[in-house]
RODO-2510 file (C-alpha; in nm, 4 decimals, decimal comma):
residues 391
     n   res          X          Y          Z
     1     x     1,5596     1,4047    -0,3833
     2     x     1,8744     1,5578    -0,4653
     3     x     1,7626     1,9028    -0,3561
     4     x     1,6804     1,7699    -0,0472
     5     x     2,0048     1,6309     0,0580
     6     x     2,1467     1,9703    -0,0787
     7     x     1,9639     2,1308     0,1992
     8     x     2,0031     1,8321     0,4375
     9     x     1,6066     1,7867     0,4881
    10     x     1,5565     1,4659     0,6804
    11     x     1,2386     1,3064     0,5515
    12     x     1,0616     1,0836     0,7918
    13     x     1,0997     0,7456     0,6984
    14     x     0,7814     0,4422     0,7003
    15     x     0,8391     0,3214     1,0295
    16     x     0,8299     0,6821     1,1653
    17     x     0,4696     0,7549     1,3282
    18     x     0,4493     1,1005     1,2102
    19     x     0,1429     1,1437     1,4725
    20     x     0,3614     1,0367     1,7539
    21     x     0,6664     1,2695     1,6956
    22     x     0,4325     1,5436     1,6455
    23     x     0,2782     1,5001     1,9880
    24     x     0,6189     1,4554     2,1238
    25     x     0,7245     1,8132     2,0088
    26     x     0,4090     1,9623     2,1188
    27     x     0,4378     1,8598     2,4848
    28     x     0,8157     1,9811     2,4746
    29     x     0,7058     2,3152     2,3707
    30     x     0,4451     2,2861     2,6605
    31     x     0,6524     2,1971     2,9161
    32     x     0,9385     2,4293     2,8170
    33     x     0,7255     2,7567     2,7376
    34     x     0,6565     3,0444     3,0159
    35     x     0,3312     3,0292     3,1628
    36     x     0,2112     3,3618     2,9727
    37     x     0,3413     3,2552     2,6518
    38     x     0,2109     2,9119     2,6505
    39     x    -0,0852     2,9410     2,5242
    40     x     0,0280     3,0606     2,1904
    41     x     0,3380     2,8394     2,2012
    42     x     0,1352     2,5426     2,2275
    43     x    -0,1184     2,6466     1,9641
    44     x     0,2088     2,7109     1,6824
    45     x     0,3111     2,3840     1,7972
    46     x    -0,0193     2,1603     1,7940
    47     x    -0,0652     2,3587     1,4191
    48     x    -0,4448     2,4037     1,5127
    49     x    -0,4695     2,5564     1,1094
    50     x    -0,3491     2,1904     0,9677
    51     x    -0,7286     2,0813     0,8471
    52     x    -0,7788     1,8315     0,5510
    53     x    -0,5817     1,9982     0,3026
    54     x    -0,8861     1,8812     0,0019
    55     x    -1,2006     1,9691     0,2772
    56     x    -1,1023     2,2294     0,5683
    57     x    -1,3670     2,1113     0,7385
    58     x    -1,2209     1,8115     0,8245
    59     x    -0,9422     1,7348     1,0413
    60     x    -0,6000     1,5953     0,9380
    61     x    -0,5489     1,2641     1,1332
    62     x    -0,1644     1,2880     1,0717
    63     x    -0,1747     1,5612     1,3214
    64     x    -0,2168     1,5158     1,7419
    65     x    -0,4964     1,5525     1,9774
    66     x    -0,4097     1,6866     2,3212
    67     x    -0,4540     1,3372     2,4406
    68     x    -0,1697     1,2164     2,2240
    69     x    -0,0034     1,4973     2,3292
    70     x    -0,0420     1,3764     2,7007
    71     x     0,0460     1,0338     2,6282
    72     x     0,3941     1,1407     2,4855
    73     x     0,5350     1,1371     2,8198
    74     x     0,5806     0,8963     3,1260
    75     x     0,4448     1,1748     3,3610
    76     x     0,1509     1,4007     3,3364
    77     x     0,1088     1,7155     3,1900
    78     x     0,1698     1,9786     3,5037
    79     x    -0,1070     2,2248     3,5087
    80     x    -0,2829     2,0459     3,2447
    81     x    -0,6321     2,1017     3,4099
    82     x    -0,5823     2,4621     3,4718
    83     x    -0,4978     2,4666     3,1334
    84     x    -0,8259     2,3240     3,0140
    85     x    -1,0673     2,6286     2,9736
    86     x    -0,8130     2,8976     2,8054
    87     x    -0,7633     2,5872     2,5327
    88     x    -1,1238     2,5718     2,5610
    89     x    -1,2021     2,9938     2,4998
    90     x    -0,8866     2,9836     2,2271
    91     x    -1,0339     2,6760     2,0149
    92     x    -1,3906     2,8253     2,0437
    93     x    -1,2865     3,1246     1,8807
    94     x    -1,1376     2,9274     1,5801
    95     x    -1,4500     2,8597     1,4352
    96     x    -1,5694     2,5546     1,2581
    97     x    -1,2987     2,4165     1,0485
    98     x    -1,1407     2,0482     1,1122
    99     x    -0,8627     2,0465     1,3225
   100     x    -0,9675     2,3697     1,5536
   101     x    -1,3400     2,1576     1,6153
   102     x    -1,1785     1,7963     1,6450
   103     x    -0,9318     1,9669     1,9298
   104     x    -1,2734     2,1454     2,0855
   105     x    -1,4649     1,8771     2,1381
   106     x    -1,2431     1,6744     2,2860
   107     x    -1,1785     1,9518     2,5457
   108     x    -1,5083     1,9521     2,6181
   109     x    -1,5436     1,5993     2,6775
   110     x    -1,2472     1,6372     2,9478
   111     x    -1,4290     1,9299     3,1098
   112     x    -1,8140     1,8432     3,0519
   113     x    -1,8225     1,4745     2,9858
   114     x    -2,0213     1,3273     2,7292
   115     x    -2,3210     1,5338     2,8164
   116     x    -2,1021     1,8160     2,6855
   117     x    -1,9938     1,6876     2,3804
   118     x    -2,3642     1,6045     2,2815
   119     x    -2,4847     1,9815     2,3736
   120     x    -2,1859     2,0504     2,1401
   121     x    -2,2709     1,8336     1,8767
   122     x    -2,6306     2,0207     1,8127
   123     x    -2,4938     2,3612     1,8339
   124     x    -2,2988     2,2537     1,5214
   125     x    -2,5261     2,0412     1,3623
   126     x    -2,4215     2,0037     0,9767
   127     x    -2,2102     2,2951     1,0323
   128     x    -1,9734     2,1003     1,1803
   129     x    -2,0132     1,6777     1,1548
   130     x    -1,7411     1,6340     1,3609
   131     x    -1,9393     1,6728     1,6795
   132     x    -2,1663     1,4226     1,6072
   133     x    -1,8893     1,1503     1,5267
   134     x    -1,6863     1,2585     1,8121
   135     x    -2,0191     1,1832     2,0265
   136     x    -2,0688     0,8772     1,8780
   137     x    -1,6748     0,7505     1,9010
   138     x    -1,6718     0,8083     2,2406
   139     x    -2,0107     0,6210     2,3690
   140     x    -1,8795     0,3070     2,0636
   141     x    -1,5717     0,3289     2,3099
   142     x    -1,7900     0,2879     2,6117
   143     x    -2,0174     0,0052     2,4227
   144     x    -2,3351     0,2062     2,4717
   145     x    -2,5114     0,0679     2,1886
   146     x    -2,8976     0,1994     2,2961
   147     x    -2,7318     0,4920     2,2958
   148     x    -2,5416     0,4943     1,9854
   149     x    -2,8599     0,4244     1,8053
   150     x    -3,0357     0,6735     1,9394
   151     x    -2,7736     0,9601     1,8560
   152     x    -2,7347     0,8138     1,5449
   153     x    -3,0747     0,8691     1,4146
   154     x    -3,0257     1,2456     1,5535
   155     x    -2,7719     1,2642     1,3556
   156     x    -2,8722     1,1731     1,0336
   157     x    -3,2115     1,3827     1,0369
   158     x    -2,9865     1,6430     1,0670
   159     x    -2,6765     1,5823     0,8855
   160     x    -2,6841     1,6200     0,4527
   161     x    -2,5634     1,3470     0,2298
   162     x    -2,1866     1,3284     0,2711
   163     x    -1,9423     1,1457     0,4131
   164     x    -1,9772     1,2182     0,7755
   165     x    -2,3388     1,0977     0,7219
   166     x    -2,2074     0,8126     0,5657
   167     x    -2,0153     0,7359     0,8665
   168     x    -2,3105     0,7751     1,0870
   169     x    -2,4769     0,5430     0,9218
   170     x    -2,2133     0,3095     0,9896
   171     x    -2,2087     0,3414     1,3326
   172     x    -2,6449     0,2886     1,3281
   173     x    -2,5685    -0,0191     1,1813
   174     x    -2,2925    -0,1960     1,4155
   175     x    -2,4750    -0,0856     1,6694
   176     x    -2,7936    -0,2586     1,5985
   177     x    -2,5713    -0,5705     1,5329
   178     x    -2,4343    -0,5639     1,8701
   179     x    -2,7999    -0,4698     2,0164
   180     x    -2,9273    -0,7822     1,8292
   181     x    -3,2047    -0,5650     1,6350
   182     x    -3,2018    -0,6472     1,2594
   183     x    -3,4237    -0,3781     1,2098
   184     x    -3,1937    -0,1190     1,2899
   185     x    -2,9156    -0,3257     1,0614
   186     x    -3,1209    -0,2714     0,7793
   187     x    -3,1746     0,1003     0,8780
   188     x    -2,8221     0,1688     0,9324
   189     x    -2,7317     0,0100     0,5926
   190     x    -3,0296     0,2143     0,4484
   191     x    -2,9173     0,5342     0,5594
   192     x    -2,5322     0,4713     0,4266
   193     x    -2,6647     0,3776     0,0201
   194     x    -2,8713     0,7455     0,0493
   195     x    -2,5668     0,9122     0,2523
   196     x    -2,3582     0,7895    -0,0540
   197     x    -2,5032     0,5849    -0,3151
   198     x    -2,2360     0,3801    -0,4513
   199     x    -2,1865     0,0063    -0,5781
   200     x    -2,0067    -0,1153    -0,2437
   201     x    -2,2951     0,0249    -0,0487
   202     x    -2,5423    -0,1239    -0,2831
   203     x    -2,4224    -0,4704    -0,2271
   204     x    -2,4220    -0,4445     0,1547
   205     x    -2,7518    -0,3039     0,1730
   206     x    -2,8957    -0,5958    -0,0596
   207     x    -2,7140    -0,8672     0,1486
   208     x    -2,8395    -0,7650     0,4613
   209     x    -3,1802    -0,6928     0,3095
   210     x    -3,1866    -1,0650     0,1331
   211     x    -3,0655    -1,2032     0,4747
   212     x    -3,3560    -1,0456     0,6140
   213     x    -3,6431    -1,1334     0,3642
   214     x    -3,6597    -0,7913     0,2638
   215     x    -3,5337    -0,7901    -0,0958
   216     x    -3,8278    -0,6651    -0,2647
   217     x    -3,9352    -0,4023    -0,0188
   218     x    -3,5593    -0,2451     0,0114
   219     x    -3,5831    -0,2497    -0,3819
   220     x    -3,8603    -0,1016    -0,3989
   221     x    -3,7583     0,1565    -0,1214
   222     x    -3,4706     0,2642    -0,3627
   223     x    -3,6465     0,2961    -0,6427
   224     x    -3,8575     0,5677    -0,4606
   225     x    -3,5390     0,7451    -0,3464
   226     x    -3,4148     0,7627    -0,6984
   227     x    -3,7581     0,8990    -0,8057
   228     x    -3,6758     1,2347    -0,5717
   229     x    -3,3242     1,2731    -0,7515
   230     x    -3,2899     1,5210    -1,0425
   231     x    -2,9523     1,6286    -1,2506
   232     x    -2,8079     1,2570    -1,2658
   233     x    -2,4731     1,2142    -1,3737
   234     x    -2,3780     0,9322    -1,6294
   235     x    -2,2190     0,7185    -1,3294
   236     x    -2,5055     0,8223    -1,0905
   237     x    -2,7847     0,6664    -1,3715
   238     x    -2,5987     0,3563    -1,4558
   239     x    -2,6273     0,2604    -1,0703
   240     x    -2,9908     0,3577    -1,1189
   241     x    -2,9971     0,1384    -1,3875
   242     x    -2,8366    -0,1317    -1,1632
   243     x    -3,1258    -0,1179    -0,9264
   244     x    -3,4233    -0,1415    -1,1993
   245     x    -3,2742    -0,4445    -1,3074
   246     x    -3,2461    -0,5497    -1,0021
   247     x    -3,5874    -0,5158    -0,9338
   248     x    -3,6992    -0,6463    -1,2603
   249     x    -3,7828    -0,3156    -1,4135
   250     x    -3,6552    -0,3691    -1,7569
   251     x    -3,8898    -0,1800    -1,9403
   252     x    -3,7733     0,1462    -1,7593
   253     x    -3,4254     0,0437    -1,7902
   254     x    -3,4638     0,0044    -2,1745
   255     x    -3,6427     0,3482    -2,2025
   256     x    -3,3281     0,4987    -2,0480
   257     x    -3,1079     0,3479    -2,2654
   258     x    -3,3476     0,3411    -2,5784
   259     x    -3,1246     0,6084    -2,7895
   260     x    -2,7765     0,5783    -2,6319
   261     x    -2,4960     0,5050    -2,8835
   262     x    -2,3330     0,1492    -2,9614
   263     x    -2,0194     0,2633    -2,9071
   264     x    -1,8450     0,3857    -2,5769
   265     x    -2,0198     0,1364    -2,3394
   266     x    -1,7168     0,1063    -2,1392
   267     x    -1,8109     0,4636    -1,9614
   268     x    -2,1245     0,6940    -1,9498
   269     x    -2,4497     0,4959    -1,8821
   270     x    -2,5039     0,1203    -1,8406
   271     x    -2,6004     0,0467    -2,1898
   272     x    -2,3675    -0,2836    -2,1716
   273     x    -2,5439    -0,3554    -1,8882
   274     x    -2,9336    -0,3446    -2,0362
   275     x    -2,8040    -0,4778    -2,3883
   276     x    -2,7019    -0,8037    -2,1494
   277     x    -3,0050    -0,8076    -1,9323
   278     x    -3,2136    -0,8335    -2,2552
   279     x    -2,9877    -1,1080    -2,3740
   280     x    -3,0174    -1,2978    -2,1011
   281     x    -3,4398    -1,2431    -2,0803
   282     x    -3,4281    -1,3498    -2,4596
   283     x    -3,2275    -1,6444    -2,3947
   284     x    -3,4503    -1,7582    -2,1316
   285     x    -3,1594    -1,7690    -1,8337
   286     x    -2,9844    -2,0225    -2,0369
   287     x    -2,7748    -2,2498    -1,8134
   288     x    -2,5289    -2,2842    -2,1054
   289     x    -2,5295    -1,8783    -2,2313
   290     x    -2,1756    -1,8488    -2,1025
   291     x    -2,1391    -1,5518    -2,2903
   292     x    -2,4013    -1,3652    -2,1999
   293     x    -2,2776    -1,4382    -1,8116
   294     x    -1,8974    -1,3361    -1,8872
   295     x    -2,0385    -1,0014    -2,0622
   296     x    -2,3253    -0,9240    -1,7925
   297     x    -2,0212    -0,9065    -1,5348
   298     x    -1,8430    -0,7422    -1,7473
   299     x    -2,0299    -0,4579    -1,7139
   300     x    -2,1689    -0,5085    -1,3535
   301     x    -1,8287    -0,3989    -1,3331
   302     x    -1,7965    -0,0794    -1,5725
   303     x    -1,9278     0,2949    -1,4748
   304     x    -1,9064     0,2171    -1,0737
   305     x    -1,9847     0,4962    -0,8582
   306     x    -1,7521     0,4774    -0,5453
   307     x    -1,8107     0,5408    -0,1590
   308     x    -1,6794     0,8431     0,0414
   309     x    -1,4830     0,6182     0,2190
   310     x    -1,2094     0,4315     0,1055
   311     x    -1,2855     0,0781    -0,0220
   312     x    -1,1761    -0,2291    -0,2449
   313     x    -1,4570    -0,4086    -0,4970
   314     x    -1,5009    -0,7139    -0,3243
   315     x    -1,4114    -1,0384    -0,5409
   316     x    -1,7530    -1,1503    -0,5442
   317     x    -1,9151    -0,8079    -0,5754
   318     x    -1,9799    -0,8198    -1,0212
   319     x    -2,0874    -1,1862    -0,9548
   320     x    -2,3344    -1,0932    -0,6499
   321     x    -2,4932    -0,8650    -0,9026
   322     x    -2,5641    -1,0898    -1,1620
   323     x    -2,7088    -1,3275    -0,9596
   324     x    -2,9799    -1,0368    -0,7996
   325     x    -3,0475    -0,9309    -1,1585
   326     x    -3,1129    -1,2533    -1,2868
   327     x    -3,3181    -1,3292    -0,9952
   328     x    -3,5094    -0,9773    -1,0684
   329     x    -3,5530    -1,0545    -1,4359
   330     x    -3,6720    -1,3770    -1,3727
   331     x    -3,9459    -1,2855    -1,1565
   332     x    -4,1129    -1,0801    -1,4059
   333     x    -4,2902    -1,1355    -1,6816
   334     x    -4,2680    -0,9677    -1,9847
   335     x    -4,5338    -0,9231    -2,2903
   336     x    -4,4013    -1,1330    -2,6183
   337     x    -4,4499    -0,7612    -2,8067
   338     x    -4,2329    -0,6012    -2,5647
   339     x    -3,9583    -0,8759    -2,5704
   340     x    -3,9611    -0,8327    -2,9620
   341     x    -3,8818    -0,4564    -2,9186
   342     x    -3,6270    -0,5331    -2,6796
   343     x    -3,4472    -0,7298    -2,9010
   344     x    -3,4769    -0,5772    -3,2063
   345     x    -3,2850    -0,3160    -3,0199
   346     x    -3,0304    -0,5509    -2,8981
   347     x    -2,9616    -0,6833    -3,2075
   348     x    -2,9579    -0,3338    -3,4088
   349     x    -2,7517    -0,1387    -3,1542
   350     x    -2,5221    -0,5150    -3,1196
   351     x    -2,4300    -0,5262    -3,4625
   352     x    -2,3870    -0,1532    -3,4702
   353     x    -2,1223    -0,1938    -3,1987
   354     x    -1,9735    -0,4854    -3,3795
   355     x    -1,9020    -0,3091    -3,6894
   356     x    -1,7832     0,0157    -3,5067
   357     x    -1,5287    -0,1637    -3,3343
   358     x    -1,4150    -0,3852    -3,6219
   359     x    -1,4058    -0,0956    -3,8492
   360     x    -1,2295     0,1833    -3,6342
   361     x    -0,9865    -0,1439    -3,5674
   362     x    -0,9960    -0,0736    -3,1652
   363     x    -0,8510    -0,4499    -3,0832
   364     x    -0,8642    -0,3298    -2,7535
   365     x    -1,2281    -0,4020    -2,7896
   366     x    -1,2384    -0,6827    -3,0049
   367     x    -1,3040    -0,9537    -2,7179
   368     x    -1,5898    -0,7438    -2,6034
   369     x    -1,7265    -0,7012    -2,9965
   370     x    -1,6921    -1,1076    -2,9682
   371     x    -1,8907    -1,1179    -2,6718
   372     x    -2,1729    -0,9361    -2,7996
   373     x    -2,1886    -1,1571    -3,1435
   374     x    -2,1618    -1,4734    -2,8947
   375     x    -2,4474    -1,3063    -2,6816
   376     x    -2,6853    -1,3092    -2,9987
   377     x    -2,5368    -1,6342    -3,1346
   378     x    -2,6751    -1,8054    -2,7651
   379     x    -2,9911    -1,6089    -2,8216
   380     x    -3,0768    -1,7615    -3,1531
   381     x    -2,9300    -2,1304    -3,0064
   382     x    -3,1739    -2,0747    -2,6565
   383     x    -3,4803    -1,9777    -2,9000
   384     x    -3,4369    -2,2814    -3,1044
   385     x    -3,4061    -2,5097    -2,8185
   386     x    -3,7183    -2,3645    -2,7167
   387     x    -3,8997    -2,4105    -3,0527
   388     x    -3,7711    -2,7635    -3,0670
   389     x    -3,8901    -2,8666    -2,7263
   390     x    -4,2295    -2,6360    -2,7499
   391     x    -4,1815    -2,4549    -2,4425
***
């Protein structure tokens, strides 16, 4: 900071609204520029290049829209309206890229309305996203929620997965909430796990679709979508993995996970998460298998894949999970010869993690190597229970 006070740079402080003082500046240079410079003037000023420094086609949201610009003042903008269509021609020319698009369209809904914004929106398409969530902004302002859906599903046949789809999806979804159609809920929520498949989205989806009485179906709906993906990434198959066990596909889960190391759980694939499920199938859903609980949410929590949007892992979320795959698990039945292989596995690739942990002495990892010899300590205790009572 020293260099700064060297140069006396005044940085803006937390309570400054960077936004505001922007917009402030802008109409000063507006108001104070000669009519055949402003143009220009106003264009330096509004910094019409300052897209999302990490995606230039997005916009910068620290930065002013001509409306802020006209709410700076008490009085309104002389000349303003005249000024609309050389903003217009000078923005069109700037091509696609955040801020220049973000400023266009909402030109064009001064001069054209929404009707113009939509015609807009379709020229760019996926070229541009920003259109399309402009569109939709503006008829969530005016609570036109037919409408909303109906753009919406435009939208996302055109739009690629992304996080302006993402945000589409959102918007489907409200929508149908305040149109009272459930239907379109669960569509909205659909259309946000395949726009960006990610825990959080995962967990809403499944709510709404358990709400609904539509558990199986959604599942089932997923599974199909992951059966058109290729080129998986570690964190990208583990939530793949979630969602088999989820549905109670354990024998595709295990398959996936048949050769992966004992070691290193804590990132690439699930394999935590499978070596659990199996525990917890072998122990017969235990009420008393603690231990195989504690370490299934352990790893509901490991290898998350996160949302384009910025998000917090809900308190409940690692516990939701373990509830849906124990509910998945339960409802299938499995052949005593499979079981067997299961957890011959579990135990080989257990005690292999064990002694890799104990003997690299990572006592980082030493609860978790505890968890896993408790896991197979309740799976020998739940099978003689079982024996005992002839079940």
């Amino acid at each position: 900071m020293e260099e700064f006070d060297e140069y006396h740079y005044n940085l803006p402080g937390p309570d400054v609204d960077i936004r505001e003082e922007r917009a402030r500046y802008a109409r000063s240079v507006y108001e104070t520029s000669d009519e055949g410079q402003r143009l220009d003037e106003f264009a330096d000023a509004m910094d019409i290049e300052a897209s999302s420094r990490f995606d230039k086609q997005n916009t910068d949201d620290s930065y002013p829209l001509l409306q802020d610009v006209m709410d700076a003042g008490e009085q309104s903008m002389q000349g303003i309206r005249d000024f609309y269509p050389s903003w217009e021609k000078f923005l069109r020319e700037r091509g696609f890229r955040g801020r220049p698009a973000s400023l266009l369209a909402e030109v064009v809904y001064f001069t054209k309305g929404l009707a113009g914004v939509g015609k807009l929106a379709k020229e760019w398409g996926n070229i541009q996203p920003y259109g399309y969530l402009f569109w939709l902004k503006k008829l969530s302002q005016e609570m036109r929620w037919d409408d909303i859906i109906e753009v919406a599903k435009d939208a996302l046949a055109v739009l690629k997965t992304g996080k302006a789809r993402e945000e589409v999806s959102v918007f489907l979804a409200e929508a149908g909430q305040m149109a009272n159609d459930p239907a379109i809920v669960l569509q909205g929520n659909q259309e946000k796990f395949y726009s960006s498949p990610c825990d959080a989205n995962l967990k809403t989806l499944l709510t709404e679709a358990v709400k609904q009485h539509q558990r199986e179906e959604s599942l089932k709906q997923l599974l199909n979508f992951y059966a058109r993906q290729t080129g998986l990434s570690d964190n990208e198959k583990s939530l793949y993995l979630k969602i088999l066990l989820l549905a109670g596909n354990l024998d595709k889960a295990w398959e996936i996970t048949e050769e992966a190391k004992s070691l290193g759980w804590s990132s690439g694939i699930a394999t935590g998460l499978v070596f659990g499920s199996i525990s917890a199938v072998a122990a017969d859903y235990h009420e008393n298998a603690d231990t195989i609980k504690r370490l299934l949410i352990w790893y509901c929590r490991k290898n998350p894949t996160y949302s384009y949007q910025f998000s917090v892992e809900e308190k409940d979320q690692a516990g939701f999970f373990l509830n849906q795959i124990i509910k998945g698990l339960s409802q299938t039945r499995f052949q005593p010869s499979k079981l067997e292989k299961y957890m011959d596995w579990a135990f080989r690739i257990g005690r292999e993690r064990v002694d890799g942990i104990v003997s690299n002495t990572n006592r980082a990892a030493y609860q978790r190597a505890a968890w896993i010899l408790g896991s197979l300590a309740e799976i020998y205790i739940a099978r003689e229970i079982s024996k005992k009572l002839n079940l």
